[in-house]
mmJSON file of the N, C-alpha and C atoms, coordinates in Angstrom:
{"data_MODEL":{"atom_site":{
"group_PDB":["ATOM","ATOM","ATOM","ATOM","ATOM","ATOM","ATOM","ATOM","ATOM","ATOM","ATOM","ATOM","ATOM","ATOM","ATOM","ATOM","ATOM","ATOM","ATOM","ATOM","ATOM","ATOM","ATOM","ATOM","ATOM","ATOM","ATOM","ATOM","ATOM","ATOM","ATOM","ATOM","ATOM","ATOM","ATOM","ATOM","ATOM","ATOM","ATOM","ATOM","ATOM","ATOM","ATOM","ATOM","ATOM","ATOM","ATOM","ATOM","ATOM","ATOM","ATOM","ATOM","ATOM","ATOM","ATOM","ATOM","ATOM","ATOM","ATOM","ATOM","ATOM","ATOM","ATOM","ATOM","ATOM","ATOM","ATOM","ATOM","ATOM","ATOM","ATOM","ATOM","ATOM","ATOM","ATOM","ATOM","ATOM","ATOM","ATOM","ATOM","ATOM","ATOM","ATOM","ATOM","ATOM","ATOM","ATOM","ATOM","ATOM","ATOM","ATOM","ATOM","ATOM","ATOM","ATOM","ATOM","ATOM","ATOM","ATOM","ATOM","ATOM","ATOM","ATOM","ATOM","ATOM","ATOM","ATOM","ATOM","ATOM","ATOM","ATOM","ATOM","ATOM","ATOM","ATOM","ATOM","ATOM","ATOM","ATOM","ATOM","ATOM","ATOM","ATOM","ATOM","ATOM","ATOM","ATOM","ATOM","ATOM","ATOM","ATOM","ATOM","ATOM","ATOM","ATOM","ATOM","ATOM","ATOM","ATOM","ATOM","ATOM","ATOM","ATOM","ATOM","ATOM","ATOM","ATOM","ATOM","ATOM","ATOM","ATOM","ATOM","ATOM","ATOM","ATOM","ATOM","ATOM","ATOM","ATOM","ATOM","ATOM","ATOM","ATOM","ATOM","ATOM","ATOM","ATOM","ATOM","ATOM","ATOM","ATOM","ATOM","ATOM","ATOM","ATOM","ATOM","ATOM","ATOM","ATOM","ATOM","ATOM","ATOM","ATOM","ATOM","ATOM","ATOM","ATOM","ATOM","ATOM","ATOM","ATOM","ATOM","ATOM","ATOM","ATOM","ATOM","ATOM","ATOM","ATOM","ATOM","ATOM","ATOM","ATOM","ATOM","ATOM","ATOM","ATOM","ATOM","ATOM","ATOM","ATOM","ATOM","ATOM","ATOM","ATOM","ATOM","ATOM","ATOM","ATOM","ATOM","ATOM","ATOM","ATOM","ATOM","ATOM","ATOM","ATOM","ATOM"],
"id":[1,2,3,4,5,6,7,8,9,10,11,12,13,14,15,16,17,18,19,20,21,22,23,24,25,26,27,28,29,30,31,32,33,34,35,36,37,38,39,40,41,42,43,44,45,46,47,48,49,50,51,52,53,54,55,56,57,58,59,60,61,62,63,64,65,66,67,68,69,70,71,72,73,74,75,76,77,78,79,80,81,82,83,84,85,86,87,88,89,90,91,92,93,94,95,96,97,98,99,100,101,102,103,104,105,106,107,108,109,110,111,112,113,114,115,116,117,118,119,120,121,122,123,124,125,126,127,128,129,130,131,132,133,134,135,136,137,138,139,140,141,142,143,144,145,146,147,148,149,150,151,152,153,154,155,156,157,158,159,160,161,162,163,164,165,166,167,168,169,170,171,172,173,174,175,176,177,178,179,180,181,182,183,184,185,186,187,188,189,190,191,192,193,194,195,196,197,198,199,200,201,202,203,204,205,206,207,208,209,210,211,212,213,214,215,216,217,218,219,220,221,222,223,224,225,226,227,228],
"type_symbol":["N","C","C","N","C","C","N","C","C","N","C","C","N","C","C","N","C","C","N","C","C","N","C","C","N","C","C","N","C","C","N","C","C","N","C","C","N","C","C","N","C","C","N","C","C","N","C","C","N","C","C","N","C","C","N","C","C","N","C","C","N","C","C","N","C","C","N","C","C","N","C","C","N","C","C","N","C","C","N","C","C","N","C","C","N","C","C","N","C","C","N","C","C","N","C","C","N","C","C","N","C","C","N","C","C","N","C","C","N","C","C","N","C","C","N","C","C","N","C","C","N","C","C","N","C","C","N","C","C","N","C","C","N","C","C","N","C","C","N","C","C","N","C","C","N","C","C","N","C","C","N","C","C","N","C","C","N","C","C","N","C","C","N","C","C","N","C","C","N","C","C","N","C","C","N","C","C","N","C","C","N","C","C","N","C","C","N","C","C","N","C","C","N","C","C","N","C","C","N","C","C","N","C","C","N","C","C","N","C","C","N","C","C","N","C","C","N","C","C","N","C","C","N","C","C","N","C","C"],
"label_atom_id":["N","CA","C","N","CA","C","N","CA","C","N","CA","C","N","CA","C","N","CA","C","N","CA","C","N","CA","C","N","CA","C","N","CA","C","N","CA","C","N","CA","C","N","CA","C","N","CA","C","N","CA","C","N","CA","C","N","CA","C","N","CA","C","N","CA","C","N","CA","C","N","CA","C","N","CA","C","N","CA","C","N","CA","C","N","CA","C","N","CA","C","N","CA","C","N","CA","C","N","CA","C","N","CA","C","N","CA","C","N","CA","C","N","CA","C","N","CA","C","N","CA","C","N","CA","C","N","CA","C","N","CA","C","N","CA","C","N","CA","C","N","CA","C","N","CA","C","N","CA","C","N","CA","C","N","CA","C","N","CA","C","N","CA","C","N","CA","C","N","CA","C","N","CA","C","N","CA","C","N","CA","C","N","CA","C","N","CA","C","N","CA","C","N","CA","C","N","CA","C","N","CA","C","N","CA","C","N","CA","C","N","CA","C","N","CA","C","N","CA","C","N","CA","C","N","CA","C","N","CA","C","N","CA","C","N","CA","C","N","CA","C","N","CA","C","N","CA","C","N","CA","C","N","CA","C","N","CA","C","N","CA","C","N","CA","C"],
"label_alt_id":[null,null,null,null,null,null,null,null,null,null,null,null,null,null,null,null,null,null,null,null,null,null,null,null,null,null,null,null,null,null,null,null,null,null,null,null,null,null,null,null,null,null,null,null,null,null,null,null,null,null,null,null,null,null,null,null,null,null,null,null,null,null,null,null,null,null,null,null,null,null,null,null,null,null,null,null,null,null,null,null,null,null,null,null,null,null,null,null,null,null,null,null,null,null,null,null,null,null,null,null,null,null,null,null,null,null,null,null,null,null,null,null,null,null,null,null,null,null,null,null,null,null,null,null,null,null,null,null,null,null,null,null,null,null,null,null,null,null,null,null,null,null,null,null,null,null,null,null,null,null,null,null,null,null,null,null,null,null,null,null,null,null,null,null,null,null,null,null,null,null,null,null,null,null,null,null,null,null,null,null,null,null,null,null,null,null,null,null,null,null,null,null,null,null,null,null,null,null,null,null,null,null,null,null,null,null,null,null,null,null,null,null,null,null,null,null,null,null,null,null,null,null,null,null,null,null,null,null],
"label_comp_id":["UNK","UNK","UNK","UNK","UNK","UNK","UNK","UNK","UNK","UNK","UNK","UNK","UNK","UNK","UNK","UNK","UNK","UNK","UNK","UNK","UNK","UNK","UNK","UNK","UNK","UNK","UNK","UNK","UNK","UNK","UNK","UNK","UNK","UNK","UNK","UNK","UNK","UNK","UNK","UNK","UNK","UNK","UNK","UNK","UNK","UNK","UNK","UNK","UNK","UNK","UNK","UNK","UNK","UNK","UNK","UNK","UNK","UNK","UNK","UNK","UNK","UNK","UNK","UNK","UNK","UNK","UNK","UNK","UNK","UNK","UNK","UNK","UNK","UNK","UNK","UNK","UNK","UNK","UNK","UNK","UNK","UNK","UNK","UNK","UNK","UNK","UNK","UNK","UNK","UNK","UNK","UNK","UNK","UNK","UNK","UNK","UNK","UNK","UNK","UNK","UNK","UNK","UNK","UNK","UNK","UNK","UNK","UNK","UNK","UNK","UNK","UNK","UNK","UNK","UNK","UNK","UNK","UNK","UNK","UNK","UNK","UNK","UNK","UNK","UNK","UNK","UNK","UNK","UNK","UNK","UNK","UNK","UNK","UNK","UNK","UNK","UNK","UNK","UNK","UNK","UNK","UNK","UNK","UNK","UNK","UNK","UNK","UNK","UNK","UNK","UNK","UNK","UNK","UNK","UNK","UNK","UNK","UNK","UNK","UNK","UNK","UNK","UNK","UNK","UNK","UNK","UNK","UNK","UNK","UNK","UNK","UNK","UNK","UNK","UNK","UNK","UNK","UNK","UNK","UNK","UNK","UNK","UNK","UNK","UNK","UNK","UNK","UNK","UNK","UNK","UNK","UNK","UNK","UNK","UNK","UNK","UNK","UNK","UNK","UNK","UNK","UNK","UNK","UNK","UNK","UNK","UNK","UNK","UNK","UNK","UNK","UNK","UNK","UNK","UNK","UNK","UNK","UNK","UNK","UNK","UNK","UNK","UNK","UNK","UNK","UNK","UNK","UNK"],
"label_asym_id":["A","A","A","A","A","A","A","A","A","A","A","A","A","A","A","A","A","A","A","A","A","A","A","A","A","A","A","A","A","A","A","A","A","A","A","A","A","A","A","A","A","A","A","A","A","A","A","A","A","A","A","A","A","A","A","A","A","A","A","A","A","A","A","A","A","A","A","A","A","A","A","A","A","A","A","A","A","A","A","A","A","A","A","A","A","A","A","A","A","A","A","A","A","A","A","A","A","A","A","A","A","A","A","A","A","A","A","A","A","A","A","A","A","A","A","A","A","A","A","A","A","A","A","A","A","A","A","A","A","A","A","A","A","A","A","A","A","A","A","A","A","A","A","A","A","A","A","A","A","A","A","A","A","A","A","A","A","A","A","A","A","A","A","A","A","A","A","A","A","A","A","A","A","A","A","A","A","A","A","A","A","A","A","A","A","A","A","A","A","A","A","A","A","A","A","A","A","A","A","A","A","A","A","A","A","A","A","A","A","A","A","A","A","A","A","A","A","A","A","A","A","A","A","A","A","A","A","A"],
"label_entity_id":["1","1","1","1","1","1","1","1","1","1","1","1","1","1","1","1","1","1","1","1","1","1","1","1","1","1","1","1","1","1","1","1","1","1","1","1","1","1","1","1","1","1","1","1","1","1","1","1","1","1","1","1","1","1","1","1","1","1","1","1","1","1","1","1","1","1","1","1","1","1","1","1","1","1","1","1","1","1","1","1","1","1","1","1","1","1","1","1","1","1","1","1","1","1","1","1","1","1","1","1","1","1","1","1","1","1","1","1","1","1","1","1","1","1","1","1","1","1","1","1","1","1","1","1","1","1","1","1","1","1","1","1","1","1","1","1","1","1","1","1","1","1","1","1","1","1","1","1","1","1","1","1","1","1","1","1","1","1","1","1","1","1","1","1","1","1","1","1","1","1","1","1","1","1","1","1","1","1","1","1","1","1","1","1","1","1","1","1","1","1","1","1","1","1","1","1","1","1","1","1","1","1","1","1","1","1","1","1","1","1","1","1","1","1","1","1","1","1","1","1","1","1","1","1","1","1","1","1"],
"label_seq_id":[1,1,1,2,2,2,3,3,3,4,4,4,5,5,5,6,6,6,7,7,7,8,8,8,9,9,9,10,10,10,11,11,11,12,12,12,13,13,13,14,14,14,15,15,15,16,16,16,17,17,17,18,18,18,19,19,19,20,20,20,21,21,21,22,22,22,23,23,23,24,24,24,25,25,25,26,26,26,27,27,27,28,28,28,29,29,29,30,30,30,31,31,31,32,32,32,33,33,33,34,34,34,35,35,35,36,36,36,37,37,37,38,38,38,39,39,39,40,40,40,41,41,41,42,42,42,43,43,43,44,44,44,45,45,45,46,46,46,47,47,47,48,48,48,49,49,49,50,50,50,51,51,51,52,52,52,53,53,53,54,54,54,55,55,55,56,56,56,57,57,57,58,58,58,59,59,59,60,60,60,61,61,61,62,62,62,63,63,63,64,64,64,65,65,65,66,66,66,67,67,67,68,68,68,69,69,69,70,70,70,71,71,71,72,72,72,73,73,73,74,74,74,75,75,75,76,76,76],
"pdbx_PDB_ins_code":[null,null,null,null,null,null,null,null,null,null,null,null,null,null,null,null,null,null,null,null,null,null,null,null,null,null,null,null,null,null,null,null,null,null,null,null,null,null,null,null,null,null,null,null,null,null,null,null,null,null,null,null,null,null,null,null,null,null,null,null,null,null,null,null,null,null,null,null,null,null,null,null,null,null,null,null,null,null,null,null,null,null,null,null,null,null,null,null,null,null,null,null,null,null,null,null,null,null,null,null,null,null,null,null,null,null,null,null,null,null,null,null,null,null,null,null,null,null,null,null,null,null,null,null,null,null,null,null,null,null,null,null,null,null,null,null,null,null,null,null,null,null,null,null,null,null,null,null,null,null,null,null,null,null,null,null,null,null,null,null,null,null,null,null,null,null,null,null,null,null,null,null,null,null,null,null,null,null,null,null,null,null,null,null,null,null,null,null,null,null,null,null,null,null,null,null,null,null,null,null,null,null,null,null,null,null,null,null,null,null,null,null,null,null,null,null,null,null,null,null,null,null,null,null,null,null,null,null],
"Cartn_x":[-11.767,-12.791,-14.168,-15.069,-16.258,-17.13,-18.319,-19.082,-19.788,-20.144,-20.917,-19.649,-18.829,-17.275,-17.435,-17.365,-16.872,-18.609,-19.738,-20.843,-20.887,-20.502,-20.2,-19.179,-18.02,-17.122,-17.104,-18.322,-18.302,-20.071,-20.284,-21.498,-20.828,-20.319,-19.364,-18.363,-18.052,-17.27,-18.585,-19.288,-20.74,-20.775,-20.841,-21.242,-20.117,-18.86,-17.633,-17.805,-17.855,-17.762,-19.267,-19.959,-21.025,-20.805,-19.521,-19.445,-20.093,-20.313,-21.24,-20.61,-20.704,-20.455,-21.717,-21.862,-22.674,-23.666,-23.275,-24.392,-25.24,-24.7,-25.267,-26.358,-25.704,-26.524,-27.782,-27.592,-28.518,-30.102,-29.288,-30.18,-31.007,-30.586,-30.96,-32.502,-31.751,-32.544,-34.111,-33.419,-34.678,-35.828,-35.0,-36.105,-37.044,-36.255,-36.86,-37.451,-37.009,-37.911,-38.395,-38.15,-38.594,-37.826,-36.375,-35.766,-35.403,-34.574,-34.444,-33.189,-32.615,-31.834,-30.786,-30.586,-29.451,-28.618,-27.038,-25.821,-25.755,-26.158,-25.496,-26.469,-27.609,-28.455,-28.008,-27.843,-27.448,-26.029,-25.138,-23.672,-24.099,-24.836,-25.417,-26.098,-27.416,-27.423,-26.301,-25.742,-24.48,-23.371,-23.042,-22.524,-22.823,-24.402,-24.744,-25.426,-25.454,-25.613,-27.145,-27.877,-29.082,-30.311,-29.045,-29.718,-30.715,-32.274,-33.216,-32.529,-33.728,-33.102,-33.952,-35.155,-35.912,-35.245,-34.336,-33.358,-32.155,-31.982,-30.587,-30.983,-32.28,-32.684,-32.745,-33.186,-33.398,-31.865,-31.425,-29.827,-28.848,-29.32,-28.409,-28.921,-30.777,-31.094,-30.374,-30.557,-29.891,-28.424,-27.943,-26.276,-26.127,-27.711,-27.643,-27.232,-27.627,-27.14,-28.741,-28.538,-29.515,-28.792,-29.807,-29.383,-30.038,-29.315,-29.211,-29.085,-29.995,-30.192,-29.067,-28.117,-28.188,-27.603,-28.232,-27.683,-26.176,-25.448,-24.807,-23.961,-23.221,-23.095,-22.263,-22.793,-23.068,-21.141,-21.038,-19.582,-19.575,-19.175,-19.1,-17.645],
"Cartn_y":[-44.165,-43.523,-43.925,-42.711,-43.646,-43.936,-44.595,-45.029,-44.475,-42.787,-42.477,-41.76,-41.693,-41.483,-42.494,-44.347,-44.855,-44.869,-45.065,-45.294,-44.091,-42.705,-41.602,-42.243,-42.734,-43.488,-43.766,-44.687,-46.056,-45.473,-45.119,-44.654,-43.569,-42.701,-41.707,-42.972,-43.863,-44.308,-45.224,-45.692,-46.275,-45.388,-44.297,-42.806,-42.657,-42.893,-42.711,-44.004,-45.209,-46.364,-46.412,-45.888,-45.801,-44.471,-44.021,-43.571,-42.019,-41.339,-40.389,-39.414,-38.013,-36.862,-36.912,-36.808,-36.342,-35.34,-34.372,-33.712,-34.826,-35.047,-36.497,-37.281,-38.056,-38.591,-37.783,-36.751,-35.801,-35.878,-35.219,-34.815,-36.154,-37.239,-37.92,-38.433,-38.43,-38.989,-37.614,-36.491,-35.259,-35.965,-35.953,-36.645,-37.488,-38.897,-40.167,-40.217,-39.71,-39.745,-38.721,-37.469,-36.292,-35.653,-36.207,-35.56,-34.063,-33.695,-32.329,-32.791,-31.017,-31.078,-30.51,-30.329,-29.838,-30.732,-30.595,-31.636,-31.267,-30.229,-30.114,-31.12,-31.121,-31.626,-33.001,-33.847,-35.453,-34.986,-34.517,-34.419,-33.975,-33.299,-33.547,-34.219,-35.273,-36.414,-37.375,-37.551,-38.56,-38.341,-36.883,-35.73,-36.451,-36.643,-36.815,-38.453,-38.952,-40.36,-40.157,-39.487,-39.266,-39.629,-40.495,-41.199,-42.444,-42.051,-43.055,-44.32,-45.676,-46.721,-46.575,-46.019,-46.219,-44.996,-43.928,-43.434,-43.893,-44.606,-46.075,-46.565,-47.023,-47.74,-47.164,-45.914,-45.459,-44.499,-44.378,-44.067,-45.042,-46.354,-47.747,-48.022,-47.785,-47.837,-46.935,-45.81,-45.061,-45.301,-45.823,-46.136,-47.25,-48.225,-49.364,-50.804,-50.827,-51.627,-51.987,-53.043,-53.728,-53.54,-53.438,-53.791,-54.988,-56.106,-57.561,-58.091,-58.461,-58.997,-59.831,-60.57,-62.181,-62.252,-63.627,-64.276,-64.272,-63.786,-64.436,-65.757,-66.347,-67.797,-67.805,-68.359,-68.827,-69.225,-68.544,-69.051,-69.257,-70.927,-71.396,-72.12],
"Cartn_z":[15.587,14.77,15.313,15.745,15.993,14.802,15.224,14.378,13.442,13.575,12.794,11.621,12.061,11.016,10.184,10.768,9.61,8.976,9.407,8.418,7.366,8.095,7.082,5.874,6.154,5.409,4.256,4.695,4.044,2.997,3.186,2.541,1.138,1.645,0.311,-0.229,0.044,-0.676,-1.877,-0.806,-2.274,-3.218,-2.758,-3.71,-5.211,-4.287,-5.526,-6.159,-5.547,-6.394,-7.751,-7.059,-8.177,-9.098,-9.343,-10.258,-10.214,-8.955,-8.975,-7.596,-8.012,-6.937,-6.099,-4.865,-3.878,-4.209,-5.448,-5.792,-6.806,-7.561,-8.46,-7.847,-6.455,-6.038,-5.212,-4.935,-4.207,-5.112,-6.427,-7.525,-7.672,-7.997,-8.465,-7.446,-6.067,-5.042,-4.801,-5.168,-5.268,-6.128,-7.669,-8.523,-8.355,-7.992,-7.337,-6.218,-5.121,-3.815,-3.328,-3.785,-3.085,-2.034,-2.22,-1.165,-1.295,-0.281,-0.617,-1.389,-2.228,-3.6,-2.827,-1.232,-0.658,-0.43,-1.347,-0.334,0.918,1.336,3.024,3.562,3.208,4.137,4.02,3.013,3.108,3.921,3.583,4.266,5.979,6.693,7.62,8.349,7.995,8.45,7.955,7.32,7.514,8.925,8.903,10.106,11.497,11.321,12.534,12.685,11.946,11.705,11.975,11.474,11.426,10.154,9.424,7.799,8.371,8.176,8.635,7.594,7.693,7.661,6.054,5.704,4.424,3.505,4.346,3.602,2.481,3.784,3.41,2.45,2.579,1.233,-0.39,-0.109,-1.317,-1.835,-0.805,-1.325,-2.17,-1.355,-1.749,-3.087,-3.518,-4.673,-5.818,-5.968,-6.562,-6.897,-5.966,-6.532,-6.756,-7.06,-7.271,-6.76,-5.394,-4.497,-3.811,-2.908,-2.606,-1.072,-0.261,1.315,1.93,2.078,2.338,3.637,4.23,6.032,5.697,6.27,6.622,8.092,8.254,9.341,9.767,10.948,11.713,11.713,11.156,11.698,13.319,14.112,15.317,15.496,16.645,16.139,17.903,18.484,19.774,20.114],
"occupancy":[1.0,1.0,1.0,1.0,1.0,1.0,1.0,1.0,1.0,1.0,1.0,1.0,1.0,1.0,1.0,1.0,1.0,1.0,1.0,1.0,1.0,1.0,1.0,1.0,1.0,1.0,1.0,1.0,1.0,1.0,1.0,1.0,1.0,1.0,1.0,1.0,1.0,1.0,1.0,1.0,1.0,1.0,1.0,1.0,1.0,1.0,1.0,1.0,1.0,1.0,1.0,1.0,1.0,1.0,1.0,1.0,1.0,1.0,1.0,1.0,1.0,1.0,1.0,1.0,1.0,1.0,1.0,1.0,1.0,1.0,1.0,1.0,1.0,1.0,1.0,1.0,1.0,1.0,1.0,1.0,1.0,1.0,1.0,1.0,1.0,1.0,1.0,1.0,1.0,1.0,1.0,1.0,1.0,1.0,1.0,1.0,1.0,1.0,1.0,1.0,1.0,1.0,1.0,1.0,1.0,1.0,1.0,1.0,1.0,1.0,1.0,1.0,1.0,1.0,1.0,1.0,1.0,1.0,1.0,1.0,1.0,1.0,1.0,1.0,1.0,1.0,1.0,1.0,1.0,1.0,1.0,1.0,1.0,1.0,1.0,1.0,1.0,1.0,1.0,1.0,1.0,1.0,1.0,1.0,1.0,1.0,1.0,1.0,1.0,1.0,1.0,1.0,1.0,1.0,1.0,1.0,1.0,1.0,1.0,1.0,1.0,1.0,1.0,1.0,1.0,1.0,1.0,1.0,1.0,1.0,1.0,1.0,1.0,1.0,1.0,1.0,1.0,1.0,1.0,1.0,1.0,1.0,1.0,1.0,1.0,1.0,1.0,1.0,1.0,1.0,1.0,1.0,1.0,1.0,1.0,1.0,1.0,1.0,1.0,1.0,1.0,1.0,1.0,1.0,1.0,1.0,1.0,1.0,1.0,1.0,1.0,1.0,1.0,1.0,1.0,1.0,1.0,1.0,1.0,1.0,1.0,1.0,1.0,1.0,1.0,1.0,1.0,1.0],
"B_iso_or_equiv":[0.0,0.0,0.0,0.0,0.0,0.0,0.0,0.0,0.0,0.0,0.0,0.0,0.0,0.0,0.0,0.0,0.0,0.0,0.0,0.0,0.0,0.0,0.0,0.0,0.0,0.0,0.0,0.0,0.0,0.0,0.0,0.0,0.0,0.0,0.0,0.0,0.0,0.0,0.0,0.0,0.0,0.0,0.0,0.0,0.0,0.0,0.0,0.0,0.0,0.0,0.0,0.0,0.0,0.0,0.0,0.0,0.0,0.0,0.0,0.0,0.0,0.0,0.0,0.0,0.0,0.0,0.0,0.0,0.0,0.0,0.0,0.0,0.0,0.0,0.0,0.0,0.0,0.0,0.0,0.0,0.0,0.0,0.0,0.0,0.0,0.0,0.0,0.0,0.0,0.0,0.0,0.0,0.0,0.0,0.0,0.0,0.0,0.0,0.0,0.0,0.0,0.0,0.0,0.0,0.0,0.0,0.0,0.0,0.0,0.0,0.0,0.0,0.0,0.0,0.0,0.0,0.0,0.0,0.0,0.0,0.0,0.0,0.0,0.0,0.0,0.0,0.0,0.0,0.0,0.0,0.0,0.0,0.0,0.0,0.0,0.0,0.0,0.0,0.0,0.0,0.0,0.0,0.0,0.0,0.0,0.0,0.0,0.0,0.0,0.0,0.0,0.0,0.0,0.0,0.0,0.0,0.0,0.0,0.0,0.0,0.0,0.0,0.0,0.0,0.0,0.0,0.0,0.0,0.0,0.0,0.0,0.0,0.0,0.0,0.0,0.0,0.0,0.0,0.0,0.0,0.0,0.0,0.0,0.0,0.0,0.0,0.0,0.0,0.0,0.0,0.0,0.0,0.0,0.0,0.0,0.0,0.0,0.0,0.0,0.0,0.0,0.0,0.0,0.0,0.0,0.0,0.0,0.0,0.0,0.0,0.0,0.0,0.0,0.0,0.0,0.0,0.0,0.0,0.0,0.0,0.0,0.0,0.0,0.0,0.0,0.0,0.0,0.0],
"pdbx_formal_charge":[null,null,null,null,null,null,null,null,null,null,null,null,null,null,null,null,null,null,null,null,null,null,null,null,null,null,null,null,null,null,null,null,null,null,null,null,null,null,null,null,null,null,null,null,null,null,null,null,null,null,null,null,null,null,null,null,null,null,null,null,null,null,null,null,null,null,null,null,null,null,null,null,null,null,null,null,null,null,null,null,null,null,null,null,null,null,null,null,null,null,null,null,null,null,null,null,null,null,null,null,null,null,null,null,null,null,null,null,null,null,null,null,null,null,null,null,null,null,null,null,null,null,null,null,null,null,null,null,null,null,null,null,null,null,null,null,null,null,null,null,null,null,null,null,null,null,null,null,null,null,null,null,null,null,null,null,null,null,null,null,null,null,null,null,null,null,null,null,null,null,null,null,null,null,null,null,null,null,null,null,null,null,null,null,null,null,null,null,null,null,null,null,null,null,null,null,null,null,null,null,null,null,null,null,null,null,null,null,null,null,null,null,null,null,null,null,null,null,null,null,null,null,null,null,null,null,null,null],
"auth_seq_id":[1,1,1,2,2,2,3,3,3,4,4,4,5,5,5,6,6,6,7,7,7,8,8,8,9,9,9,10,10,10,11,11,11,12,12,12,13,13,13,14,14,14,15,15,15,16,16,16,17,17,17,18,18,18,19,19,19,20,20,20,21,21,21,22,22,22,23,23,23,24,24,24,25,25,25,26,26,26,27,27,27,28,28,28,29,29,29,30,30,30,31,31,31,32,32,32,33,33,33,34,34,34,35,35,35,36,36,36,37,37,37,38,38,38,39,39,39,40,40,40,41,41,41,42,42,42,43,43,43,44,44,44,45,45,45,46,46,46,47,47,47,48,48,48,49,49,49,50,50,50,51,51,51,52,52,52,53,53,53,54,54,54,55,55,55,56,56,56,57,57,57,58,58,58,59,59,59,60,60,60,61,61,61,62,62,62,63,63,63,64,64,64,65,65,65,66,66,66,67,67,67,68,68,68,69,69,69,70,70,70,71,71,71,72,72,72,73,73,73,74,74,74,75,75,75,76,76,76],
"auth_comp_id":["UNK","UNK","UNK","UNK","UNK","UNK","UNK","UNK","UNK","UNK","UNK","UNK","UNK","UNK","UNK","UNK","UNK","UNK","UNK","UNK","UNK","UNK","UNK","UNK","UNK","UNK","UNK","UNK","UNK","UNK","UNK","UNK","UNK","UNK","UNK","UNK","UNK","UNK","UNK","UNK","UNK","UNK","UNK","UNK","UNK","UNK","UNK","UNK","UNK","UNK","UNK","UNK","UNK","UNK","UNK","UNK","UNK","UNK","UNK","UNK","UNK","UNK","UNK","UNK","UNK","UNK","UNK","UNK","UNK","UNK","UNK","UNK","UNK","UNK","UNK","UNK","UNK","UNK","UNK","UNK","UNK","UNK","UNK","UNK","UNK","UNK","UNK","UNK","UNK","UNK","UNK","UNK","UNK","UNK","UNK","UNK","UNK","UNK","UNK","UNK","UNK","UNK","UNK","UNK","UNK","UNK","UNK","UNK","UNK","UNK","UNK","UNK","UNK","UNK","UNK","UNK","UNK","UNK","UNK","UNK","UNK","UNK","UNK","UNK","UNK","UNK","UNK","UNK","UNK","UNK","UNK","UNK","UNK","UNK","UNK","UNK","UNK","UNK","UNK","UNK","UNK","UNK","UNK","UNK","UNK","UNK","UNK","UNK","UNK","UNK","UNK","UNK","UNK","UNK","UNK","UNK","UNK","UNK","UNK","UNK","UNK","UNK","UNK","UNK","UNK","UNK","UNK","UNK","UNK","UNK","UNK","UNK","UNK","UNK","UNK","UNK","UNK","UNK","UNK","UNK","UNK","UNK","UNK","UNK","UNK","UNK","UNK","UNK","UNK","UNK","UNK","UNK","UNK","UNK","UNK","UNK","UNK","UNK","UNK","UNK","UNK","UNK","UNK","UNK","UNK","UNK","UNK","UNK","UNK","UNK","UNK","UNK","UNK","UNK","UNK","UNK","UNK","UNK","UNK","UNK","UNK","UNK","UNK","UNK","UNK","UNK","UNK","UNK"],
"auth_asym_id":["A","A","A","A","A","A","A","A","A","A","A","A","A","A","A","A","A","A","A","A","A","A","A","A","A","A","A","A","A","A","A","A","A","A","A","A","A","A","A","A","A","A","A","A","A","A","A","A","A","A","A","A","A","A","A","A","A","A","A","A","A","A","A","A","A","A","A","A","A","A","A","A","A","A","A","A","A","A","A","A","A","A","A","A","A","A","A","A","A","A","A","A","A","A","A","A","A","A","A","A","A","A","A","A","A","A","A","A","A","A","A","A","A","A","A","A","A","A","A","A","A","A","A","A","A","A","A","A","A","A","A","A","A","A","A","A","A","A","A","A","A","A","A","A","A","A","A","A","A","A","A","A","A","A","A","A","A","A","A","A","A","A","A","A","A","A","A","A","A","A","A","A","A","A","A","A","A","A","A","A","A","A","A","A","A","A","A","A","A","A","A","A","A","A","A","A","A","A","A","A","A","A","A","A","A","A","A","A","A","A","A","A","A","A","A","A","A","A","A","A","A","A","A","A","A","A","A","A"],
"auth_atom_id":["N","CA","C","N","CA","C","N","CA","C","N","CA","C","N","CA","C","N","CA","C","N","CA","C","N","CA","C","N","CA","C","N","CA","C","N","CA","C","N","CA","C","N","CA","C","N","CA","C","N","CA","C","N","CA","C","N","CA","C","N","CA","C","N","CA","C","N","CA","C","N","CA","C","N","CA","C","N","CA","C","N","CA","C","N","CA","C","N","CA","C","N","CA","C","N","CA","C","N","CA","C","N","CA","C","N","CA","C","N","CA","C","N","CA","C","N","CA","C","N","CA","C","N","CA","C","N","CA","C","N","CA","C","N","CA","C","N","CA","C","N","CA","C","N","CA","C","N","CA","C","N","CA","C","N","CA","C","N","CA","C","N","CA","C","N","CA","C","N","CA","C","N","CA","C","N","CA","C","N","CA","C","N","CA","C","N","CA","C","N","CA","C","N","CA","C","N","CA","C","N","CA","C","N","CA","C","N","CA","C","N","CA","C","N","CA","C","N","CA","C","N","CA","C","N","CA","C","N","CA","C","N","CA","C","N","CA","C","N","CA","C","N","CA","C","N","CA","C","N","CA","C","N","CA","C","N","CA","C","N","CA","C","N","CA","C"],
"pdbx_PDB_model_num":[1,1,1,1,1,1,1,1,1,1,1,1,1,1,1,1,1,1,1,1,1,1,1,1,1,1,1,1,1,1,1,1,1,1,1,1,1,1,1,1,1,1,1,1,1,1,1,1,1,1,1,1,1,1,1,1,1,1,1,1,1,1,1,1,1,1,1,1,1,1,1,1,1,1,1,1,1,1,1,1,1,1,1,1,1,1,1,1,1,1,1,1,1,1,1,1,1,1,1,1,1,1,1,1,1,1,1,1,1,1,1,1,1,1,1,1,1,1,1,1,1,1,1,1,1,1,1,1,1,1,1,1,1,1,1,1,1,1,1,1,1,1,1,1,1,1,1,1,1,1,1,1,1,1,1,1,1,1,1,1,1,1,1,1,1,1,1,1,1,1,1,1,1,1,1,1,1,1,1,1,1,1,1,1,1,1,1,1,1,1,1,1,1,1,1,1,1,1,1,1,1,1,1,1,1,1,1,1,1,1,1,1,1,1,1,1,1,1,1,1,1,1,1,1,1,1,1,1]
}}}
């Protein structure tokens, strides 16, 4: 599977775990950020792994999640 399969993945599965259809979260993200109110268009940058990173953010908000740096542990 390549990569933009599983980040597609793994992103609709945030979507179901938060309890919400893809139009749900669409709408919601129109309201709040001004996105557009089209599912194709989120189901297309996901398609093409073309979801900017301040996207990410405000998607992860909406379904109520936080996106969290951490460190690496160093493994020798």
């Amino acid at each position: 599977m390549r990569n933009k399969e599983i980040y597609r993945n793994e992103i609709k599965s945030y979507i179901i775990r938060a309890g919400m259809t893809m139009s749900e979260a669409v709408e919601i993200l129109a309201d709040e950020y001004g996105w557009s109110s089209s599912v194709p268009n989120l189901s297309d940058k996901l398609k093409r792994g073309s979801l900017r990173y301040c996207e990410a953010v405000e998607l992860a908000d909406v379904l109520g999640y936080d996106i969290v740096w951490q460190k690496r542990r160093e493994v020798r």
